[in-house]
C-alpha positions in Angstrom: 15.5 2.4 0.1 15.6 -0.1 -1.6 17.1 -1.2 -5.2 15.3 -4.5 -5.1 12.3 -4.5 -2.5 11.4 -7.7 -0.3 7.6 -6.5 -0.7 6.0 -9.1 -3.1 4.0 -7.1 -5.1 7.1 -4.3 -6.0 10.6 -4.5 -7.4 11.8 -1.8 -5.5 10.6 0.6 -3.2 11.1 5.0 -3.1 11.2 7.3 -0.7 11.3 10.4 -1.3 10.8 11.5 2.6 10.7 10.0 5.6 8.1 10.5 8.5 4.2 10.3 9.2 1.3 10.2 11.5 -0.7 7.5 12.5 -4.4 7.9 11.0 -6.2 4.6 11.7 -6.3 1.4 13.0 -4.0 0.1 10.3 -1.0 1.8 11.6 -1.5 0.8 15.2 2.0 -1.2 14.2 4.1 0.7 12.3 6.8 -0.7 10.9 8.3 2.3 9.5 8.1 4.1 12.7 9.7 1.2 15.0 12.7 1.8 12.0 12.9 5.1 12.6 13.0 4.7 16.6 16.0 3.2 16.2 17.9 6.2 15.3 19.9 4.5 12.3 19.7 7.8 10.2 19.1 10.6 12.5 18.3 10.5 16.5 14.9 13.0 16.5 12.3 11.0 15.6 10.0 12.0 12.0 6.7 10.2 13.2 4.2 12.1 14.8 2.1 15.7 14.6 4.9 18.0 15.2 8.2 16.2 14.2 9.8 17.2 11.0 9.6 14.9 8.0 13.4 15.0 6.3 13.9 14.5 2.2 16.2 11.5 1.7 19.4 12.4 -0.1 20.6 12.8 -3.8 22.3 9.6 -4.1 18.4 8.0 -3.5 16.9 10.1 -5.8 19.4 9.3 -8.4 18.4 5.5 -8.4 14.9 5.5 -10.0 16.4 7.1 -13.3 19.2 4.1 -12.9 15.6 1.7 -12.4 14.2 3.0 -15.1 17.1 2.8 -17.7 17.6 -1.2 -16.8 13.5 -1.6 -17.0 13.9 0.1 -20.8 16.8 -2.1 -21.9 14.8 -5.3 -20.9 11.8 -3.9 -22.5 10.0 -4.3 -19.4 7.9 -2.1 -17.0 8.9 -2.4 -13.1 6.6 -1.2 -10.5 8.3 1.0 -7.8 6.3 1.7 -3.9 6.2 5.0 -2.9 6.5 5.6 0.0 7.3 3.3 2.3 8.4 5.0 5.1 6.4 8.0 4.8 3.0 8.8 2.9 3.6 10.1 0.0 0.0 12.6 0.3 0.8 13.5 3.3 -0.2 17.1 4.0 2.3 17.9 7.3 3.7 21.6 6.5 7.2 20.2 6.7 6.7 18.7 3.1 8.2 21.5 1.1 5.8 22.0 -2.4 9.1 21.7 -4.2 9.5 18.2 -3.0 6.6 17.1 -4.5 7.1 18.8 -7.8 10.0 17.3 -8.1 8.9 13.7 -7.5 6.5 14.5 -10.0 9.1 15.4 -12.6 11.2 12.4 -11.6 7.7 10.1 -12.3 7.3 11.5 -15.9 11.2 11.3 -16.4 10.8 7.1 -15.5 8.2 6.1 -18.2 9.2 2.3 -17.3 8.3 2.7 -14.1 5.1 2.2 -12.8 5.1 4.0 -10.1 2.2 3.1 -7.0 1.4 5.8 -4.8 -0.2 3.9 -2.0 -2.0 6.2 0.8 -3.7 6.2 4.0 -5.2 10.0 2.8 -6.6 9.5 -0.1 -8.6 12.9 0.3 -5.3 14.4 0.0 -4.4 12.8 -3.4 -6.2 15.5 -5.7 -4.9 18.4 -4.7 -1.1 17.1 -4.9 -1.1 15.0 -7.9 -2.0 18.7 -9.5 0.4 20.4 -7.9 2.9 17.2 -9.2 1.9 17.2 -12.4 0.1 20.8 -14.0 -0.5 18.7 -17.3 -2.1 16.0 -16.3 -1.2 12.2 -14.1 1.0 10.5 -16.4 0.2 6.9 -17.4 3.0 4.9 -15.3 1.2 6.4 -11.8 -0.7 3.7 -10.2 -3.2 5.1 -7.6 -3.9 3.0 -4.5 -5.4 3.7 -1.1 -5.3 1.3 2.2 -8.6 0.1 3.3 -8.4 -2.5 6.4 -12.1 -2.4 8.0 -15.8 -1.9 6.2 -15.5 1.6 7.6 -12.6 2.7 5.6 -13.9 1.2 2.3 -17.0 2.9 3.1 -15.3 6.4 3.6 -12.0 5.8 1.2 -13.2 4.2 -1.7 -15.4 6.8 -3.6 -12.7 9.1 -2.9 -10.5 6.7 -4.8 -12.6 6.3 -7.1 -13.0 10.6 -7.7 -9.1 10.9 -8.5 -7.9 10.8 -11.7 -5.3 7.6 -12.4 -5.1 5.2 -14.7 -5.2 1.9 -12.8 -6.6 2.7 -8.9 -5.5 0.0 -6.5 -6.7 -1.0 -2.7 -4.1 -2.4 -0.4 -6.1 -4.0 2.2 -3.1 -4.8 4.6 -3.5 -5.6 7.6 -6.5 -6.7 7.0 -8.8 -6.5 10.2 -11.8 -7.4 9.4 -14.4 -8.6 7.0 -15.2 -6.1 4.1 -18.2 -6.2 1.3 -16.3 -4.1 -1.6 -19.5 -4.4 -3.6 -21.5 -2.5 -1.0 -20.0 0.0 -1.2 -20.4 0.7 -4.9 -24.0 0.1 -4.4 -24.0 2.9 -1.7 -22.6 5.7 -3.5 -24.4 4.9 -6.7 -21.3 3.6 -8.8 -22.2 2.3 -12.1 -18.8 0.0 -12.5 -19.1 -3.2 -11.7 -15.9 -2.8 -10.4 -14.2 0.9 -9.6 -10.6 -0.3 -9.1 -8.3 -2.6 -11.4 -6.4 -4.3 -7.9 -6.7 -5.4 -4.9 -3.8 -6.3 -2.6 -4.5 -8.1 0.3 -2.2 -9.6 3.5 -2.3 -10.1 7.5 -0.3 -8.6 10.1 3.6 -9.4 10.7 6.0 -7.5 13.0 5.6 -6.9 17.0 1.6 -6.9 18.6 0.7 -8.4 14.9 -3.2 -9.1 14.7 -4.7 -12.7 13.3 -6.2 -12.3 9.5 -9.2 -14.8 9.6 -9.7 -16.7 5.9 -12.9 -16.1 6.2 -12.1 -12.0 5.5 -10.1 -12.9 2.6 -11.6 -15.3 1.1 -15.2 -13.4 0.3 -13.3 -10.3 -1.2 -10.7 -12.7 -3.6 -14.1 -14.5 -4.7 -15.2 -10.9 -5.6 -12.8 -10.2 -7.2 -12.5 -13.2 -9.6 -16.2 -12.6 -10.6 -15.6 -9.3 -11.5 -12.5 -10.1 -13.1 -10.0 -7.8 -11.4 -6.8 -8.6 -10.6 -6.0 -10.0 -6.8 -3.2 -10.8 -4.9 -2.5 -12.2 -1.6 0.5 -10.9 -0.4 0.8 -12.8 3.7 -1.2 -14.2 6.7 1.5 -12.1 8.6 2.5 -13.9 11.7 -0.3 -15.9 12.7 -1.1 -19.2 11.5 -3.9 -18.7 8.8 -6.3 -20.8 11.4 -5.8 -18.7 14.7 -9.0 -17.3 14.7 -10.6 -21.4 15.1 -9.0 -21.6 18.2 -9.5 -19.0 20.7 -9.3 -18.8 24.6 -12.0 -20.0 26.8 -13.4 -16.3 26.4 -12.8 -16.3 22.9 -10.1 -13.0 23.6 -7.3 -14.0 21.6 -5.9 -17.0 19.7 -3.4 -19.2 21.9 0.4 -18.0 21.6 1.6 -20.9 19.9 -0.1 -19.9 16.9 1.5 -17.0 16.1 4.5 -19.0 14.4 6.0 -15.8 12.1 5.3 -14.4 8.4 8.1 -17.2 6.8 6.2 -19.9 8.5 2.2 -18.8 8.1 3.3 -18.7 4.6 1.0 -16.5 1.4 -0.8 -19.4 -0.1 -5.0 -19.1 -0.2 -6.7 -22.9 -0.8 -3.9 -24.1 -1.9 -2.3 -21.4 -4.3 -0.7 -18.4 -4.4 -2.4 -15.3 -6.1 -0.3 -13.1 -7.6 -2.2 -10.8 -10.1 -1.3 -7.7 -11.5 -3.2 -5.7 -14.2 -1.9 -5.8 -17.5 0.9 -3.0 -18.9 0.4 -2.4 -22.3 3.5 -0.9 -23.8 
């Protein structure tokens, strides 16, 4: 959970619980709750309003401070997704406070870790980063929130932008639609040019997956390279990056036959792969 993460943009990936609730279109497919109906771990499920979220054992807490030691002997700085089978501000009573102040003292005990705290409740992120760290967000925590239609960048983003981090991040995956990010500074009078340092964005894979049209993508990578913040492009997902050109005679759906998998619809946008990060300064 997991030492060395298949997700392109992380080196490894921490849970401190495991469980949710679906908030929004985005999670219409979750992959993290189709895991947990399998019943690997435990046979009562941890996704919805009234199931229990459970805290992952000792052993997986033990590993970010084993992360962090290798990071430090390299001299390096390795990012670390958390959470990907839960959300990390999620605000179900089962999360015990203590949890969350200790994930906090394990984030300020891994100062070679830059840690991403990626969230579907981004209004929720102020009140626990204080509760995780009374003396302020350290450095090495990464603040992101998912964004996959206009209407969530329109609602999520100036909350984003009102939390204290110091690099803010959008994960726009699975991106369903088109989005104008400079709109919404525009709407809610932000001076920036720009109000976050990433952007992070990728189609659907995984069962009932939904086609990402290039013509999404494409606009928001061109903002970002004029405004000179870092993008990356992290999947198509399972559809073939042209699906969308070829609908049905009522324009419903692409045909089947595009939707040839996440290995084979590939990452690469006009030719190239973008893989940007913001810079780490030690």
């Amino acid at each position: 959970m997991a030492e060395n993460s298949n997700i392109e943009w992380t080196k490894h990936t921490f849970n401190p619980h495991i469980g949710c609730t679906k908030v929004g279109p985005g999670c219409d497919h979750c992959y993290a709750e189709v895991w947990d109906a399998r019943g690997l771990q435990q046979a009562e499920t941890r996704w919805g309003p009234h199931a229990q979220r459970t805290r992952t054992s000792a052993a997986n807490w033990r590993k970010p401070i084993a992360w962090n030691k290798a990071a430090a002997a390299l001299g390096e700085f390795h990012r670390v997704f958390c959470a990907s089978l839960a959300d990390v501000f999620d605000n179900h009573t089962s999360i015990q406070p203590q949890w969350r102040r200790d994930l906090g003292a394990l984030i300020e005990a891994t100062p070679n870790l830059i840690w991403m705290l990626l969230t579907k409740r981004i209004g929720n992120a102020r009140q626990y980063l204080a509760m995780m760290f009374p003396n302020g967000v350290p450095k090495n925590v990464w603040l992101g929130a998912t964004v996959v239609n206009q209407e969530e960048a329109d609602r999520d983003i100036p909350k984003l932008i009102a939390t204290p981090a110091s690099i803010r991040f959008l994960s726009m995956e699975p991106l369903l639609g088109p989005v104008d990010l400079r709109g919404v500074t525009v709407a809610h009078g932000i001076n920036a040019m720009w109000p976050v340092d990433l952007v992070i964005v990728g189609g659907e894979s995984g069962k009932g997956a939904r086609p990402c049209d290039p013509q999404w993508v494409r606009p928001i990578r061109d903002q970002c390279v004029a405004a000179g913040v870092a993008f990356h492009f992290k999947q198509w997902g399972n559809w073939h990056s042209d699906a969308l050109r070829f609908t049905d005679m009522q324009g419903r759906c692409p045909p089947p036959d595009m939707n040839i998998g996440k290995k084979a619809a590939g990452r690469t946008l006009d030719g190239r792969t973008w893989d940007e990060m913001p810079v780490v300064a030690a």
